[in-house]
N, C-alpha and C positions, 0 to 999 in steps of 0.2 A: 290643389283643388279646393282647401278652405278658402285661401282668399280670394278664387276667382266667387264660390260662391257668396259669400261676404261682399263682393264688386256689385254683383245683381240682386244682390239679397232675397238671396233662395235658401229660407229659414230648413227645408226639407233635405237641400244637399251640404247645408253646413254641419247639420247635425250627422247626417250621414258618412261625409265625407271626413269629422271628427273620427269616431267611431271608427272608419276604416286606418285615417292615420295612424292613431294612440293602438291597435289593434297590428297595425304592422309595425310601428315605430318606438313605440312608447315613449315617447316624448312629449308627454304633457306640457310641459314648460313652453317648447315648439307652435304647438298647438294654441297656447292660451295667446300667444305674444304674437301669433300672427300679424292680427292688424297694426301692431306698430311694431313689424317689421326693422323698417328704415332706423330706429329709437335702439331698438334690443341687439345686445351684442353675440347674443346666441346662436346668429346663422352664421353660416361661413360664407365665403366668397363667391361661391359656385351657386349654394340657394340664396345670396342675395342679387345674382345676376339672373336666375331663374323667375326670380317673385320681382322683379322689374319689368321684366321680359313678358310674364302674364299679365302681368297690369296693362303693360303698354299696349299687349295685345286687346285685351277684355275694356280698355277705359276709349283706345285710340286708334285701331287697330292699321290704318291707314298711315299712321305716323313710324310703326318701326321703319327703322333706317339701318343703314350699314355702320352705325354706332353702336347701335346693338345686338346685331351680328357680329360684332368685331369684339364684345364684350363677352358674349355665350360661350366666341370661339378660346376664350383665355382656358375655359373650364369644361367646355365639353364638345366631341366629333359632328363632321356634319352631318352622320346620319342621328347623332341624341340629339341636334338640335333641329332636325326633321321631328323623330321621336315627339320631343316636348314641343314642338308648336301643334303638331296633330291631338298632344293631350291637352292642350288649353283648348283647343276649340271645340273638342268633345267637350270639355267640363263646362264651358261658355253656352254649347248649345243645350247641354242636359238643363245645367242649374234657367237659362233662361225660359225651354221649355215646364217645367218645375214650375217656377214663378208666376208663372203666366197663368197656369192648370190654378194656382193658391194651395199647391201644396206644400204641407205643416211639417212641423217636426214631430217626429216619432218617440224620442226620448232611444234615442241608440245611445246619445254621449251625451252627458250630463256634464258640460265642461261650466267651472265659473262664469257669473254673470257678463258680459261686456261691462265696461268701464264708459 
């Protein structure tokens, strides 16, 4: 849900969506390196086929194919992958509703600067 909001840049659900992650997760590291993903060796195989799979959805959403269905399916059933397409497009329409509104960040997560 960071990088979708990070996609539309919804300064309100990043900060939020921070906070909830490091809040369930604690993985700061996760959190910080999001946007370069692709770069960092810290995800595993499953959330790098996840955080493609919300891109594709959030940048293209018209272009997932059965390439990347066939990639989700290495690592997750078809009903998680009903699951997480239902939560991309909730976080797609929150963060876009969000942005639209100009709503700010609240200061929930005070993660390092962007690079």
């Amino acid at each position: 849900s960071i990088r979708i909001a990070q996609l539309n840049g919804c300064f309100f659900c990043i900060d939020l969506n921070s906070f909830n992650f490091l809040r369930a997760a604690g993985q700061q590291e996760k959190a910080t390196q999001i946007e370069r993903w692709r770069e960092s060796e810290i995800y595993t195989p499953a959330e790098r086929a996840a955080l493609e799979y919300a891109e594709t959805m959030t940048e293209r959403c018209a272009s997932v194919g059965d390439a990347e269905i066939a990639t989700l399916r290495e690592f997750f059933t078809d009903d998680e992958i009903t699951g997480l397409t239902a939560w991309i497009a909730f976080q797609n329409m929150s963060a876009k509703f969000n942005a639209a509104l100009g709503a700010e960040e609240h200061g929930f997560c005070r993660l390092p600067p962007r690079e």
